[in-house]
N, C-alpha and C positions, 0 to 999 in steps of 0.2 A: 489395543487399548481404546476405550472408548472415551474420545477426546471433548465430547462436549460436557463429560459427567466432570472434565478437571473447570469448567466453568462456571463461576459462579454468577448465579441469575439474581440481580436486584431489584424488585420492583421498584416505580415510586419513584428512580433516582433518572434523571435530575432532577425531574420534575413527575408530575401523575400523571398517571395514561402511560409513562416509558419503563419498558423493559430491559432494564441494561446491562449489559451480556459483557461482564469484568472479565478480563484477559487475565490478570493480576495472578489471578489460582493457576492458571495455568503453568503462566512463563515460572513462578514458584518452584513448580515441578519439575524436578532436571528429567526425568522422560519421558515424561508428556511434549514438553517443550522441545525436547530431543527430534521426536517424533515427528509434532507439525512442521521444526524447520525440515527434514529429511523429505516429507511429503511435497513440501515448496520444491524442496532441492528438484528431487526427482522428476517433478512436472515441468527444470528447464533443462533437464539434463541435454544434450545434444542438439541444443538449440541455439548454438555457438553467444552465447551472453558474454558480451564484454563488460557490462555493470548491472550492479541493481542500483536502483532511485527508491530508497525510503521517504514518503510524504512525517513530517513533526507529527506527533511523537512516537506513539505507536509504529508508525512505520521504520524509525531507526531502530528498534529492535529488530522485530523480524527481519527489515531488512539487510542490517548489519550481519545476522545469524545467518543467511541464505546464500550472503555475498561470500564471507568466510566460509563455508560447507561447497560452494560452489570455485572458490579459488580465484576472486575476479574481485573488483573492488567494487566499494560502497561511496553511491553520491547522493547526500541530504537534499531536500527540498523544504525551505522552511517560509516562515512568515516573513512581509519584508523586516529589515532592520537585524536580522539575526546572525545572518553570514559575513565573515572578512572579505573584505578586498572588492573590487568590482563585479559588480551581482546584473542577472537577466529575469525579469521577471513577467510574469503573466496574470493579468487581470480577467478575474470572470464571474459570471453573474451569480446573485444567490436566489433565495423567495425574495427577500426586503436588502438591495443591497447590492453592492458587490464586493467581494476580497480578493486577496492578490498572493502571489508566491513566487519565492526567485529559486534560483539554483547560481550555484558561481559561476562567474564567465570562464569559458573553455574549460568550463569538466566535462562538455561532451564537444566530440565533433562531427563532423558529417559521415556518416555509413558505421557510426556503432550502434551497435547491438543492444537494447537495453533493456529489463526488467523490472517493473513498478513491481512490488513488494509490500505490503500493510496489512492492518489486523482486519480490518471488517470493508467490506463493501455495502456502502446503505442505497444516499441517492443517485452515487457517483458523481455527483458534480467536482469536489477536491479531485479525485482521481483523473476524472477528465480532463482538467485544469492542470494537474502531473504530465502530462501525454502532452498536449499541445506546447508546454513548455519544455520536452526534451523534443520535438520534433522542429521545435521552431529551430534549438540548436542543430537540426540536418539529421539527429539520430532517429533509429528505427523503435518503434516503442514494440517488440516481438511478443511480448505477453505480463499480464498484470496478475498477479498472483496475490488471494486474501484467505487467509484463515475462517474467515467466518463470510457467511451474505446475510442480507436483511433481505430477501427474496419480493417481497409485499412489498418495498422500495424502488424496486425496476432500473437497480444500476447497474444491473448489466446491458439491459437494452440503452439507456445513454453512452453505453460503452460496445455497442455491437460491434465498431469494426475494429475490435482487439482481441485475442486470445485472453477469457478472462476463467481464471479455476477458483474455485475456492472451498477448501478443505470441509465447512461444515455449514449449512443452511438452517436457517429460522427461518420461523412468520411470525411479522410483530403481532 
């Protein structure tokens, strides 16, 4: 199945000049959606994952669906203020700015195994900011898995020293 045809392309949105590449049609489609989480799956297969890390929102799908396919649990990364209990968080830079993201204390520990999971790969800075905050907790970040890249964006190269796949490439 040719997976970027269940995509629906908006021009114009958010704003002019962007091309934005809705998951929406996709996740829709129970085999389409079938398919992309199996292709995640597959590219951790044997790569002993003790979790995935879905970045909010997009990425608690997928990687809720990958975690589940893969038999291992699923750990949210959100914005501060969203998660219960006592949270670890990590601050990093944007163009104009900087944001922040926590994870809950001791949902990981030193020598696991873990897998970032999300729908698109643009500039990588969020994703990279994922990485540094399960590794501050001692885990291994083993591979970041996206359905889609923004290629023209270059976040794989802010992300070179990770196993990074992602199921379907654009140019903005």
């Amino acid at each position: 199945m040719d997976l970027k045809s269940k995509i629906r392309v908006i021009e114009g949105f958010p704003k002019e000049g962007i091309s934005f590449k809705d998951i929406t049609t996709l996740i829709s489609d129970g085999e389409a959606f079938r398919q992309a989480v199996n292709l995640m799956k597959k590219n951790l297969e044997n790569k002993n994952i003790d979790y995935i890390v879905g970045p909010e929102a997009r990425g608690f799908v997928f990687g809720s669906a990958v975690a589940y396919a893969l038999n291992v649990g699923f750990i949210p990364v959100r914005k501060p203020g969203k998660l219960p209990g006592e949270t670890v968080s990590f601050e990093y830079s944007l163009e104009y700015g900087t944001d922040k993201l926590e994870i809950c204390k001791n949902a990981l520990k030193s020598g696991d195994r873990v897998a970032i999971v999300d729908d698109l790969l643009a500039t990588g800075g969020t994703i990279n900011a994922c990485a540094k905050l399960i590794e501050s907790q001692g885990a291994e970040v083993v591979s970041m898995q996206f359905l889609m890249e923004l290629t023209d964006l270059n976040g794989r190269e802010k992300n070179k020293e990770y196993q990074v796949d992602s199921i379907l490439e654009y140019n903005i």
